[in-house]
N, C-alpha and C positions, 0 to 999 in steps of 0.2 A: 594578594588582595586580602581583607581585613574580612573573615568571614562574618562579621555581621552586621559591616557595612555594606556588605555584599546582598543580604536577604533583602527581599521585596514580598511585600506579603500578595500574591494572585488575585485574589480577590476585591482586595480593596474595603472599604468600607462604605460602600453607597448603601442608602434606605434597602433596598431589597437583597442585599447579603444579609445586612442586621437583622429582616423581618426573617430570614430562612435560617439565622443560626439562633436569634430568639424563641424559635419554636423546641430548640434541641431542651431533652431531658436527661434528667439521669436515669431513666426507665431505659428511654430512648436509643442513648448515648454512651453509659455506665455502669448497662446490668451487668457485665461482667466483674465492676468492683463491689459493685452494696453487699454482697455478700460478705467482706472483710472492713467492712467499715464496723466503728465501735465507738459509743459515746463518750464523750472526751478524747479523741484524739486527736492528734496537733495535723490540719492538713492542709498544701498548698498545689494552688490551680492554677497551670501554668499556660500562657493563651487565653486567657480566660473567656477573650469575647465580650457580649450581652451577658454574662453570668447567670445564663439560665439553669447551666447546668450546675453552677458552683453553688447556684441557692439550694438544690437541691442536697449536694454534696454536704453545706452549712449543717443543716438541716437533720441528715444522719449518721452527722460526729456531736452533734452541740450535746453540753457543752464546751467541746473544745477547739479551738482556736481552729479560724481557718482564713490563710490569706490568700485572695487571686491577685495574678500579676498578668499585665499584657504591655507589649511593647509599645499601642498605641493608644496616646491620653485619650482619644476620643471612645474605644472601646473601655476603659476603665472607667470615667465618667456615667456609661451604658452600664456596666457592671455595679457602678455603686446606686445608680437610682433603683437596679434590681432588687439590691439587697436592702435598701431604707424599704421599697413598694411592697416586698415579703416577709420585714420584720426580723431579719436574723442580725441581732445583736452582734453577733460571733463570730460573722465574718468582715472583714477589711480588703481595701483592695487599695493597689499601688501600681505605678508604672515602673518595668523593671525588664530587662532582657535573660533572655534565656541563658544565652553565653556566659553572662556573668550576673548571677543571682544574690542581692544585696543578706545573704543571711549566714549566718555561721554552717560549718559540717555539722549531717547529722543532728538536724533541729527540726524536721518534720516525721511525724509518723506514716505520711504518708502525702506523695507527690504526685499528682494526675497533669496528664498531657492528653488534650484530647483536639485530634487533625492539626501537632504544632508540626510535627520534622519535618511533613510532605513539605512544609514552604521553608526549609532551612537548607539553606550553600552547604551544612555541616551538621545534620544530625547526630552523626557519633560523639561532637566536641559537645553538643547542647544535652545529650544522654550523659554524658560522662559529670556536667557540671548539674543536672537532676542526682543525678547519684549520690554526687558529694555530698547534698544538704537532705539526704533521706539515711535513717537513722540503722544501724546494723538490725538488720530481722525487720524492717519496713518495710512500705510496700510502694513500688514505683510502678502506675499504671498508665499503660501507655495505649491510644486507639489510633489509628489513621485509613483514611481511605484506598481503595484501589484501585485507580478510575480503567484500568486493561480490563480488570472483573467486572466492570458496568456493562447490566443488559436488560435489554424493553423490548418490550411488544407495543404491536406490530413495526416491522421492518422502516424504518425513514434512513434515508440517503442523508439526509438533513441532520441528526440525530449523529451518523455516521460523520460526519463532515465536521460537527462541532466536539465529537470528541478526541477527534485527531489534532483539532487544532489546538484544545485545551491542553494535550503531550505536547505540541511545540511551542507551545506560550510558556508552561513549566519550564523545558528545557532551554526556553531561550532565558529564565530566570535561574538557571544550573539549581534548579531542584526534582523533587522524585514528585511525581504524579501517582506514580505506583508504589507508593512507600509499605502499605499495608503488609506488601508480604516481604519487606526487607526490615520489619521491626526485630527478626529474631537474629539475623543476621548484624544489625547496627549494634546490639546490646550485646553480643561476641565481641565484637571491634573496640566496643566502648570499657570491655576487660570484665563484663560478668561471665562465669560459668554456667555451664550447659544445665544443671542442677539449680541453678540462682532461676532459670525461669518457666515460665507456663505459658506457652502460646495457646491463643485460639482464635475465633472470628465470631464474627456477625453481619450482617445485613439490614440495608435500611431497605423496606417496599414501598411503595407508592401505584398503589393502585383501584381503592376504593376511589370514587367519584370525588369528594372533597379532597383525599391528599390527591389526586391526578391534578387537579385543577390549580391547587394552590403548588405546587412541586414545579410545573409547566410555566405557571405563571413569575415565579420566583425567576426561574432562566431565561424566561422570554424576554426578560428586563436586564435581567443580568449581561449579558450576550451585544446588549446594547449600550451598557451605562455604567457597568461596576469598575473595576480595577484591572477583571480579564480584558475586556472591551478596552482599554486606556493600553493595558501590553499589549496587544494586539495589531494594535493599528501603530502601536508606538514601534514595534520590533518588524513591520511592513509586512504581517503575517496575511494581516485580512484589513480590507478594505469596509467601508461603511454599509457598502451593499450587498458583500457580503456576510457580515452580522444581522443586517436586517433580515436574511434570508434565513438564516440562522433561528433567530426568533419567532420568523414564520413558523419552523420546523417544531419550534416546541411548542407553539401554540394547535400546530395541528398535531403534534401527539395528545396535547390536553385533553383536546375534545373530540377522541378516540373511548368509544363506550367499554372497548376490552383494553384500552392501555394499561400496561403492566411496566413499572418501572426498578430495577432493583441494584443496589451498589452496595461489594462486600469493604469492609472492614475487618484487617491485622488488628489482634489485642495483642498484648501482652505483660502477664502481669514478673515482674524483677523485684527478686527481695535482694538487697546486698547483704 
């Protein structure tokens, strides 16, 4: 099968993924690149989303060129009303796939991927085709989640139930859920040397009162409505009432006065 006829993106793009990847930054999302970002450098954003984070990215290369690409027109549409609403000249954005990226070898200085492999049939082929178009001594940054590393306070059965399901909705879309800690391992496969990279991590938290509420509230919906919800029921994993159940569960983590919510993330930065 044709891996990238193969990919399905999990999520989907319903209102409330766009409102929970809109809130992403490059603080957030990228501190582990702003350190090697430098103005004028040529950089592209791969996944781009809501280009929340790419505005940011725009922002600390200008003025040098930076293009985001995602594979869905409706997330590049999102991506370019970001960048007219925050004024960056500098960046453009395009619909374009990962597999096969419309640009010449070695014409970026620098290439970010941020949570694309976990939804990829073939991360090592989609690494491999990053690499090509990122320039010798560049820098390929790569972030993704680890949902096995996902952990909150206090104890829900409910919480427990939806993240098992979210590994078998993955797996029935033959991608990693847990990709985070197989970023160093994909970029081995993908033909970089052990010297070509830097692994490291981070974590998102979610446990002051506003992000507890808006984090709960994002999945309560999600759970019901988004693109997990549509595999789910499409792949006969879970039924309607048991999603609803589901969303009860994150609604009563929300409104837990010690909820603690926390999910690590795989970097790694590759220079070829």
């Amino acid at each position: 099968m044709d891996p990238v006829s193969a990919d399905v993106y999990t999520h989907g793009h319903h209102s409330s993924v766009v409102r929970s990847h809109a809130r992403r930054t490059a603080a957030s999302s990228a501190a582990y690149l702003l350190p090697l970002l430098e103005p004028g450098q040529r950089l592209l954003d791969v996944g781009c989303g809501p280009g929340s984070i790419t505005v940011d990215l725009a922002r600390a290369v200008s003025p040098g060129e930076v293009v985001a690409v995602d594979a869905a027109p409706a997330a590049v549409e999102l991506a370019r009303e970001a960048a007219l609403e925050a004024d960056v000249p500098n960046l453009t954005v395009q619909v374009a796939d990962v597999h096969a990226l419309p640009f010449p070898a070695a014409s970026f200085d620098v290439v970010h991927a941020h949570q694309v492999l976990q939804h990829l049939t073939d991360p090592v082929a989609a690494l491999r085709e990053m690499r090509r178009v990122t320039r010798p001594g560049g820098v390929l940054a790569l972030r993704d989640a680890d949902y096995a590393a996902t952990t909150w306070f206090p104890a829900s059965a409910g919480l427990d139930e939806w993240l098992a399901l979210y590994h078998e909705v993955t797996e029935a879309n033959r991608t990693e859920a847990d990709a985070g800690r197989r970023l160093l391992h994909w970029a081995l496969e993908a033909g970089f040397r052990p010297e070509q990279l830097t692994p490291g991590a981070s974590a998102w938290c979610f446990a002051t009162p506003e992000d507890r509420a808006w984090w709960a509230g994002t999945w309560a919906e999600r759970v019901t409505s988004s693109g997990f919800a549509e595999r789910a029921l499409a792949a006969g994993l879970a039924d309607d009432v048991a999603l609803e159940a589901l969303a009860e569960a994150w609604r009563e983590w929300g409104e837990a006065p010690d909820g603690w919510f926390a999910i690590l993330h795989g970097e790694l930065i590759a220079r070829p």
